[in-house]
Structure formats: structure tokens, C-alpha cells
N, C-alpha and C positions, 0 to 999 in steps of 0.2 A: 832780852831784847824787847824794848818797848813797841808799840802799835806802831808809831808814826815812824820809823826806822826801819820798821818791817814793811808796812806799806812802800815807802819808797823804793824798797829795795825789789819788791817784787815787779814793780813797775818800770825799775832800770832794768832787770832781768829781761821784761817781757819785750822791752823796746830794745835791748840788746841782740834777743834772738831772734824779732821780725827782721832786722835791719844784718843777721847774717844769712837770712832766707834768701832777702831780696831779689838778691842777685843770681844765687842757681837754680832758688823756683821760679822764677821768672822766664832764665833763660832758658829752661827745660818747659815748659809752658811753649813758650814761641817757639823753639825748634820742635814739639809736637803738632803745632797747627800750621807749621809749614814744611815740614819733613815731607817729601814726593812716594816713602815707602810704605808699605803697609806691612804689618806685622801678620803673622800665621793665624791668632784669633782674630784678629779683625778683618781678614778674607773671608774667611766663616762666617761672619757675621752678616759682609757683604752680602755672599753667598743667600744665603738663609731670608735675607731681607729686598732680595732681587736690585741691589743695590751695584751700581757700578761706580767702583771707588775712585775712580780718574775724572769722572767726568762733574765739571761744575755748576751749577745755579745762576738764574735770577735770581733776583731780589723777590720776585713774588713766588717763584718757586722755592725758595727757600724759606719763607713765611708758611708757605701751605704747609711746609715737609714740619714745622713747629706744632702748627695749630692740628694737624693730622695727628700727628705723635701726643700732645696735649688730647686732644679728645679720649682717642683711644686709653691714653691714662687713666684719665677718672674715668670712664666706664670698667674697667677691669677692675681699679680697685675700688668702686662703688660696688660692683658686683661681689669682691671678695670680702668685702666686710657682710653684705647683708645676707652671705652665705658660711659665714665662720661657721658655727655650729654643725656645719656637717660636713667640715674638714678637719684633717688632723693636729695634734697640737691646742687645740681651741682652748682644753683646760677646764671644760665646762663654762664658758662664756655663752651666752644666746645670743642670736643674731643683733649685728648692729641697726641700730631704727635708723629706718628710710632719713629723718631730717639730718641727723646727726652721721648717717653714712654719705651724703650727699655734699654736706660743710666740706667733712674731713677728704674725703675724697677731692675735693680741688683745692682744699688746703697744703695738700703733701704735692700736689702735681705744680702749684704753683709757685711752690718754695717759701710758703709762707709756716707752715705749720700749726697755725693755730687750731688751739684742742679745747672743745666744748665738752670735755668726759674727760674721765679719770682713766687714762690709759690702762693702768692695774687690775680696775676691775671693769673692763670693759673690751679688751683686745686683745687675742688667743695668740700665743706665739709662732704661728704662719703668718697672723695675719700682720704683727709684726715685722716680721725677719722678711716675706716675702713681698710684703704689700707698703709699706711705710718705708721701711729700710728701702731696698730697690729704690722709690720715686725721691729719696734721700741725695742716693747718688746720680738720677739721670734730669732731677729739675735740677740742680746744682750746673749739672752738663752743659745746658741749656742756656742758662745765662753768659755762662763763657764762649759757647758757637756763636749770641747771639753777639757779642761785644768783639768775636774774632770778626763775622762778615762787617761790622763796625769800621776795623780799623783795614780790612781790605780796602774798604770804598775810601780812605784816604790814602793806599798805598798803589792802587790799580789806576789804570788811563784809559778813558777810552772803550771801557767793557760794561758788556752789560752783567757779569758775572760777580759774587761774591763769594764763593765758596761752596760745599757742599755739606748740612746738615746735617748728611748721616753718618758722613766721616769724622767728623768735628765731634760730634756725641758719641763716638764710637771710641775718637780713641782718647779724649780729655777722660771718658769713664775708665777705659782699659789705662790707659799709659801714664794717667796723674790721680786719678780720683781711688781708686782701688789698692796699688798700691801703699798709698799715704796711708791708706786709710787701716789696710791690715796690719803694718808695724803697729804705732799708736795704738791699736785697739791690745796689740799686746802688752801694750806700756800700760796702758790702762786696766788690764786684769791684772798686771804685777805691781798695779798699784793700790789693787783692793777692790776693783769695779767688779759687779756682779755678771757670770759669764756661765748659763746652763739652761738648762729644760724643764727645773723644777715649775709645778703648778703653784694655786697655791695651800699652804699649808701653816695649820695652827700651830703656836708655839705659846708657855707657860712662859710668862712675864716674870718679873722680881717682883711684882706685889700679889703675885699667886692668881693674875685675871690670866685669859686667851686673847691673843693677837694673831691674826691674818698676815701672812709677807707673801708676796708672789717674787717668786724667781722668774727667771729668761734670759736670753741674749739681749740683755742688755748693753755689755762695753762693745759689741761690733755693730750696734747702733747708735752708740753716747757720741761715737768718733768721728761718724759720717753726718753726723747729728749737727757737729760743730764746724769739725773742713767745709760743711759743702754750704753751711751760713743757713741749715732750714731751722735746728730749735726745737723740735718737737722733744718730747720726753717721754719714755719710757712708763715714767710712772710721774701721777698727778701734783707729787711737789716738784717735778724738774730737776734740774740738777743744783738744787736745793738738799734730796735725798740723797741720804746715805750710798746709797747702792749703785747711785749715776756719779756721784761725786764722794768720794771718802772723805776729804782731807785738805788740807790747803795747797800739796802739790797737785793734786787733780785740780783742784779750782785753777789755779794757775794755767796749768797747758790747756785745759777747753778753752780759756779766754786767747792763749796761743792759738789755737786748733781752728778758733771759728774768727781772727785775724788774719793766718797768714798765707793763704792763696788770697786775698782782697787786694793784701799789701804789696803780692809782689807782680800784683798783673802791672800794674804801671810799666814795671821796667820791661812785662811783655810789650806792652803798647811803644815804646820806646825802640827795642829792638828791632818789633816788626814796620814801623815808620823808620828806621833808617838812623834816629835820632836820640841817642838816650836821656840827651838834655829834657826833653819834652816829657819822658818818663818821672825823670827827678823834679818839675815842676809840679805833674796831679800829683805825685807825692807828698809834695812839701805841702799843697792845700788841705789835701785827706790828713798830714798832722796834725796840722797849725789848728783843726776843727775836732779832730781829736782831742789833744792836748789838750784846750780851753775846756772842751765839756766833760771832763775826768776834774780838772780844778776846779770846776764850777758845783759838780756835784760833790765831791768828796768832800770841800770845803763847807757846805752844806748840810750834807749828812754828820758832819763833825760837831757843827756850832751852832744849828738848827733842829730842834724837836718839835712834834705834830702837839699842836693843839690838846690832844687827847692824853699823852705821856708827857707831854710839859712841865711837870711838877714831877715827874717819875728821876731818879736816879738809873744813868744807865737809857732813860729815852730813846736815842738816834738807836739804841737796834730793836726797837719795833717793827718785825717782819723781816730781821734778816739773822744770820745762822752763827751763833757762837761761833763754827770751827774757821768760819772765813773776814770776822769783825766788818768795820766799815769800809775800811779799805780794800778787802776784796771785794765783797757786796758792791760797790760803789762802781771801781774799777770792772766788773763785767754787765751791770747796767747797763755804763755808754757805752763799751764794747758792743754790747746784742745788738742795743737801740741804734748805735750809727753802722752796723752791718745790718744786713735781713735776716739775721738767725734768730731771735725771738727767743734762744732760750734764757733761762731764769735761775741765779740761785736766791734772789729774795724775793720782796715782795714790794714793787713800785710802789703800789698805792699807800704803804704805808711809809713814803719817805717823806720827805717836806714838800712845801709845795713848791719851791724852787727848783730843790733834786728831782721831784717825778716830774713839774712841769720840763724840765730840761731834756726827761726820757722821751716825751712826746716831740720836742723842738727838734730833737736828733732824728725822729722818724720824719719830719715834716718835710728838714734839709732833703728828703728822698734818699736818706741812707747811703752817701757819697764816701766815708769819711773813716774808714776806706769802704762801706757797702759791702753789697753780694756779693756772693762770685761770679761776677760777670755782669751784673746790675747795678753793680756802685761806679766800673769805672764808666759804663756804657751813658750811665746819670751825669759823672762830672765831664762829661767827655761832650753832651749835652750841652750841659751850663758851659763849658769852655766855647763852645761855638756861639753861644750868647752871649759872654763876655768880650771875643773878639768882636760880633757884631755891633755894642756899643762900641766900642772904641771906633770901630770905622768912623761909627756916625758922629763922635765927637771932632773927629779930624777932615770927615768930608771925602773918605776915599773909601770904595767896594772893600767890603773885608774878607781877608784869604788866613785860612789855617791851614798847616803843615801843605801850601803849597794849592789848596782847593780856593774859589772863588765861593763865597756863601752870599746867593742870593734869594731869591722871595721866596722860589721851592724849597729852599733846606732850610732858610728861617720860618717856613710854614710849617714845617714834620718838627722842629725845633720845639715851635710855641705852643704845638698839640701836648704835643711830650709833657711840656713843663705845667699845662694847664689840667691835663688829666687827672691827675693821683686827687689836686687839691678839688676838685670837681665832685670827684667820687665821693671824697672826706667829707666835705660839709655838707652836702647833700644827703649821703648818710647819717651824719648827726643830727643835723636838724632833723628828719624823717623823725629818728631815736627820742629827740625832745619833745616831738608834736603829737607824738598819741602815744597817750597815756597808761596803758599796758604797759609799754616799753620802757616808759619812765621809772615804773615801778619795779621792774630790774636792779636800779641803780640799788645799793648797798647805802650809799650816805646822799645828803638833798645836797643844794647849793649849789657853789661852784666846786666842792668836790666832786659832787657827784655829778653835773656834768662833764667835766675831768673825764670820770671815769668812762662813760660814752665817746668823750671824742677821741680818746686815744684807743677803745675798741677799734673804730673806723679807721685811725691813722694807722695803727698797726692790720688791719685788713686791706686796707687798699696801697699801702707801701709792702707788701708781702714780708711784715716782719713777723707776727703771730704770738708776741709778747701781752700779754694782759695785765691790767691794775689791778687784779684778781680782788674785784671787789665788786663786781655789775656780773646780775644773772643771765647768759649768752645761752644756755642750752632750752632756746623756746622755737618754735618753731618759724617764728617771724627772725627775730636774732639769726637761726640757722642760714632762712633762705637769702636776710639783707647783707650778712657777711663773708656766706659765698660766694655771692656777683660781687662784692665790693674785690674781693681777690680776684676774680677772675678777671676781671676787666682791670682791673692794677696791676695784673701781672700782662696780660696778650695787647691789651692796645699801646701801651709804649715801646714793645716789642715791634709792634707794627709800625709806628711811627721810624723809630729806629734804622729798623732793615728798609725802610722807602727810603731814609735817608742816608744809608746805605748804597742802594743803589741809583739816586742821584747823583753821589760823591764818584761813586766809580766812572761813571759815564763821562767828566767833565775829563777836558786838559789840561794838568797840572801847570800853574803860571809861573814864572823864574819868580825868587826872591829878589825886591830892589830895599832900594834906604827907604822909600814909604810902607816899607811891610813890618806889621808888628814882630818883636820878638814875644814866642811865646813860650821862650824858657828862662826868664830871666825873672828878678825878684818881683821887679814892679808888676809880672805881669800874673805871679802869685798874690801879690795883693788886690787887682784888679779883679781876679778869679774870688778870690775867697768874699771881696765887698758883694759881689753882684748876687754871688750863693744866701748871702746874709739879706742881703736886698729882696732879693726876688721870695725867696721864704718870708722875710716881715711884714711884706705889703698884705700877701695873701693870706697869712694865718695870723696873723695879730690879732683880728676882731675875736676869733674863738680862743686864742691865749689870755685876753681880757677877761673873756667872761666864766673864765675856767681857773688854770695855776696863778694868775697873776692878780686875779681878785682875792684867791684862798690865799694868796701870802701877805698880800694888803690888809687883810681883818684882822 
């Protein structure tokens, strides 16, 4: 079987088995975040957390019950990293440094994962299993409560309530996140992924030197790694490595694995508005943006070589892995980069400058396409109310979505949203370009190596955690400007969100007449998809110029 027949085919595979998820992850999805019962552990849980499971939220009390849980997070596991060393399991690691516990600590809490250390040799297997793992599966949680009090405020009347935080992260963890996650992890050991306690230990080579391999629970964190869209890796090549990834069916299901809760929350969104038209619409945009940037890159990675391997035989796989060629490599690229999972089987930096500049353009979109769990649809779901808004204004009439009136309050939380992440971005790079330490970081000059800086930031403030693994991040300046870049890209559109949230709930739903857009119909996927295109080009063009698009011009 040749490349290009096997590539295709993996890709009908994978689009064959998102599109048979769709419809009972989804609908098991919505009937968890609206089921009235609570299961046996999650009264426990209740219990334990002084929590009464009937009763619901404001919008700002539901925000608090985030940002409270969020703190609490990175301090525990701030704590537990820079106390490894004298807990069990450590392996002989020594404490994690203060800048570097501090990064990763609101790296893992805000579902971005980005890792300035070589996990391998750097993170003891508690702190692992109990510390990374763990905020694996409850920042994943997070973005799905926060996209459920989302789509309450356009299914509620009248209230000032959205739901309740602690139920919503109690049972999306117990009743979808855990689950999923224990099959698969066993798929994943019977498929070669490494799964034990071992430290680590030297081994005699075939050319008669010693090599170092660290074992651990590794496949019941590759799994949770991918479902819940965070990325982080195990060990420093990602799932690049052997050990997180065997083979090309493992490559395959993590590109499944960290797609298919993104894919099928739509059809949540769908069910729990009443409408499943409305589901099959963010759908069909999250393709159409899909699709194009897998053609864009693959196409690229095929008939495009760097500068550097240009005269090489074999070129395009610079930085990426015999066992998975260009078309796997390529194909979980845009996967990572248009969800927030961040992890990696190659090496962006070394793709063309079309294919990496496209990996940045995918984080820039805000990760929509289909996104986090729970941060891509809460994003297009965003842009769809700023799509209906223009059209209003094209036609001269208030614009209404799924039945809400959007006016100056919800296109104010609207226009924070969309202006924030790109705020954080270039501010961040530019910072990165203006003193000269930092510039010094960079790996290559030019517009590559600004490149490499802006997409650090894109992927920190879009909580993707993906790198062009070619700019030096583990400084203590790097440390402290890409933890606030995460933090604040991950809690303030959160905030924006849940206020418009609970604006949306508050109002009276208005009847449909013949002046109300439909907002499930083709035109009004193309409408959605121009404005996504729109509103990302105005704002990040200048830095696409002077980064991937200069380096493909020379």
C-alpha cells in the first residue's frame, strides 16, 4: 500500500468514527448535564464538599465556584511538584524549581499543558499520576460546565440561574471523563503503550553504550492526555515517543481520542436548545475549517521542503517520525493545533513555512474547529453571536439567536471574548522581540525565528501548549510571561462567557417571525465560517506577515 492511499484512508477512518460518536457521545453528554439524579459517588462527593446538589447558581456565583477551584488547583499542585522529593514514587527526581513549578502548575490547571522540562527526567510518578494526571481530567471538566451554563442562558427565561459548577465537574468527570478514559487506556496498553512503576533504569544498547529509559503510568495518562484536549506528555518527545505512541494505530486513535468529545458536543448543544439543526450547523463550520487546514498542510508537507533540507532526498520529514510519515504527522498537527490539546508527534518548527505558519493560524482561529472540550464550542458559539450580529446590522433589524435578543450587553462580553486571547498574543510577542535576552532564546533569526516566539504566545494564551520546539522557554522571564499568558487566556473569556451567560438567561425568549435569521441553514454556515476567517485576518495578519509568510516569500 502506498503513502497516499494509506493516508487517505486513515482519514476516512477517522472521519468515519467521529461521525459515528456524534450522536451517542453527545447525547449521553446532554442527558448528563441535564439528568435531575445523582449517582451514589457523586452524593459523596456532594457530601465531602459541603455541596448541595439541587440547588443552582448565579452567573457570578458560578464564576467564583471556577476561579475558587482554579486557585486551589495550582496551589496544591505547585505545592506537590516543589515537594516531590520527599514523597513516594519520586524515583530519585529533586524538587521541582520554584519558576518551572509555577509555569507548569497553571499550565495543567488551565488545560493548556505546556512543558518547559523534559517530563522523564524531571517528574516522579505521584507527581505524575496524582498531580498532572488528576488536573488532566477536571480542567477538561471545566470547560464543558463552563459551555453547559453557556447554553443554559439560551435555553432558560427569566432567571437569574445557570446551573451549578459543582455538579457539572462532578459528574462530566465521574459519568464521561473516567469512564472513556479507563477503556482506552486499556486499548492503549494492548497496544504496546507503556503502563508500570518502573524508575529509571540503564540498559546496554546494540552498539555496546548505556541508555537511560524511565518507565511509569504512562497509557492511563497518554488517554486522558488526549480525551480531555490538555497535550501534556509523559516524556519530552510527546507522543512522538515510543512509549506514548507505538505505532500507527496508536497515532491514529490519540488523533480520535483528543477529537472526539469536541465533535460531538454540538450535537449536545443541539439537543439541549431543543434543536438539533443548530448542532449540525457549528458542526459543519468546525469541518469545513477542519478539512481546509489538513489539505492545506498535508499538501504542503508533501510538495514543500525547508530551506535547510531542500536539496535533501526525503526532505518533508524533517522532524517527523518514520513510523507515522507525512500523513500522520500532518494530520495530527491540525488536529492538536485546531483543538487545545497541544500534544505532538513531530516537530512544527521543522515543517514548511506554510505548514507551521498554518499550525499558528489554527491556534489564532481560537481553537474552534472543533476546539477544547468545552472551549471550542463555547468560542464558535461566541463567533455565532457575532455572526448573527452582523447580519442584523446588514438588514436593519435587532439580532436574535436561538430565540435571545443580542444587544449592547451581550455584544459587549462578546467583543471582550474575541479581543482578549489576540491582546494577550501580541503583547506577549512583542514584549519577547523587545529585549534582547529573550530574543536570544530563539533557535533561528528572521522571520523564522520570530515564528517561533509568536506561536510560543499563540499557544499560551489560546491554552494549546503545543511548541515549535525550537525557542528556549525554560528562563525565568519565558517562565513567569507564559504563565500569565495562560492564565488570563484561559479565566478571562471564561468570565466573559458565564456574564453572558447570565444576561442570556435573564431575558424573554422572543417568537420566531419571517425577519429572524435562520441559523441552521447553509448560508448561514457560510456566513459563520467568512466572519471566523474575517475576524482572525484583520487581527493577526500584521504578525503572519512578519513571521510564516515572509519565511515562505524568500
Amino acid at each position: 500500500m502506498n503513502d497516499t492511499l494509506a493516508g487517505w484512508l486513515q482519514i476516512l477512518a477517522l472521519v468515519g468514527a467521529l461521525a459515528l460518536s456524534y450522536r451517542p457521545l453527545g447525547d449521553y453528554i446532554a442527558h448528563t448535564l441535564t439528568s435531575v439524579k445523582h449517582l451514589r459517588v457523586e452524593r459523596l462527593v456532594y457530601r465531602l464538599g459541603g455541596v448541595d446538589g439541587d440547588a443552582d447558581q448565579k452567573w457570578s456565583v458560578y464564576l467564583r465556584s471556577v476561579l475558587a477551584f482554579s486557585a486551589v488547583s495550582v496551589f496544591f499542585l505547585y505545592g506537590l511538584m516543589r515537594l516531590q522529593n520527599h514523597l513516594l514514587l519520586d524515583i530519585g527526581m529533586p524538587a521541582v524549581t520554584p519558576g518551572v513549578a509555577f509555569n507548569t502548575a497553571i499550565s495543567f490547571v488551565t488545560n493548556t499543558n505546556w512543558q518547559a522540562y523534559s517530563g522523564e527526567s524531571t517528574m516522579g510518578h505521584l507527581v505524575q499520576m496524582s498531580g498532572l494526571a488528576v488536573q488532566n481530567f477536571v480542567s477538561a471538566a471545566v470547560g464543558i460546565a463552563v459551555v453547559a451554563a453557556l447554553i443554559r442562558g439560551f435555553t432558560r427565561k427569566k432567571t437569574d440561574r445557570v446551573g451549578n459548577f459543582w455538579v457539572d465537574l462532578t459528574r462530566i468527570t465521574v459519568r464521561v471523563l473516567v469512564p472513556i478514559a479507563f477503556v482506552f487506556a486499556i486499548v492503549l496498553v494492548a497496544a504496546g503503550v507503556v503502563q508500570n512503576f518502573h524508575g529509571v533504569e540503564s540498559i546496554a544498547t546494540i552498539a555496546g553504550d548505556h541508555q537511560s529509559l524511565t518507565g511509569g503510568p504512562v497509557a492511563s495518562q497518554e488517554v486522558i492526555k488526549e480525551l480531555g484536549t490538555n497535550g501534556g506528555g509523559f516524556y519530552n518527545a510527546n507522543s512522538a515517543h515510543p512509549f506514548e505512541s507505538p505505532n500507527a494505530f496508536t497515532n491514529w486513535l490519540e488523533i480520535y481520542l483528543l477529537l472526539v468529545i469536541a465533535t460531538s458536543l454540538p450535537r449536545t448543544f443541539g439537543r439541549m436548545v431543543g434543536d438539533n439543526r443548530q448542532g449540525y450547523a457549528i458542526l459543519a463550520v468546525m469541518a469545513t475549517i477542519w478539512a481546509a487546514s489538513v489539505a492545506i498542510v498535508t499538501v504542503n508537507e508533501l510538495h514543500s521542503v525547508s530551506s535547510q533540507a531542500g536539496h535533501l532526498a526525503g526532505g518533508m520529514m524533517e522532524g517527523k517520525e518514520q513510523r507515522f510519515g507525512v500523513w500522520g504527522s500532518a494530520l495530527f498537527a491540525v488536529s492538536t493545533t485546531l483543538t487545545s490539546t497541544g500534544a505532538v508527534n513531530s516537530f512544527h518548527d521543522s515543517y514548511s513555512p506554510i505548514g507551521g505558519g498554518m499550525t499558528i493560524f489554527n491556534m489564532m482561529l481560537g481553537e474552534i474547529a472543533p476546539g477544547g472540550t468545552g472551549s471550542g464550542l463555547y468560542g464558535i458559539l461566541i463567533l455565532a453571536i457575532v455572526a448573527v450580529f452582523v447580519a442584523g446590522l446588514m438588514v436593519g433589524r435587532t439580532p436574535e439567536y436561538l430565540g435571545k435578543k443580542l444587544g449592547g450587553r451581550e455584544m459587549k462580553f462578546a467583543s471582550l471574548y474575541i479581543l482578549t486571547t489576540p491582546a494577550i498574543v501580541l503583547v506577549g510577542a512583542g514584549l519577547a522581540m523587545a529585549l534582547p535576552g529573550e530574543r536570544a532564546g530563539m533557535l533561528n533569526s528572521g522571520a523564522h525565528g520570530f515564528s517561533e516566539a509568536l506561536y510560543a504566545f499563540t499557544s499560551a494564551a489560546n491554552n494549546n501548549g503545543s511548541a515549535f520546539a525550537g525557542i528556549t522557554v525554560n528562563t525565568d522571564w519565558y517562565n513567569t510571561a507564559l504563565g500569565l499568558a495562560m492564565l488570563f487566556g484561559r479565566l478571562l473569556p471564561i468570565v466573559f462567557v458565564l456574564a453572558l451567560a447570565g444576561s442570556l438567561a435573564q431575558q424573554q425568549p422572543v417568537p420566531a417571525t419571517a425577519g429572524t435569521l435562520p441559523t441552521h441553514r447553509p448560508q448561514f454556515v457560510g456566513l459563520l465560517t467568512a466572519v471566523i476567517l474575517i475576524v482572525v485576518g484583520l487581527t493577526y495578519f500584521p504578525a503572519l506577515a512578519l513571521g510564516p509568510l515572509a519565511e515562505g516569500l524568500s
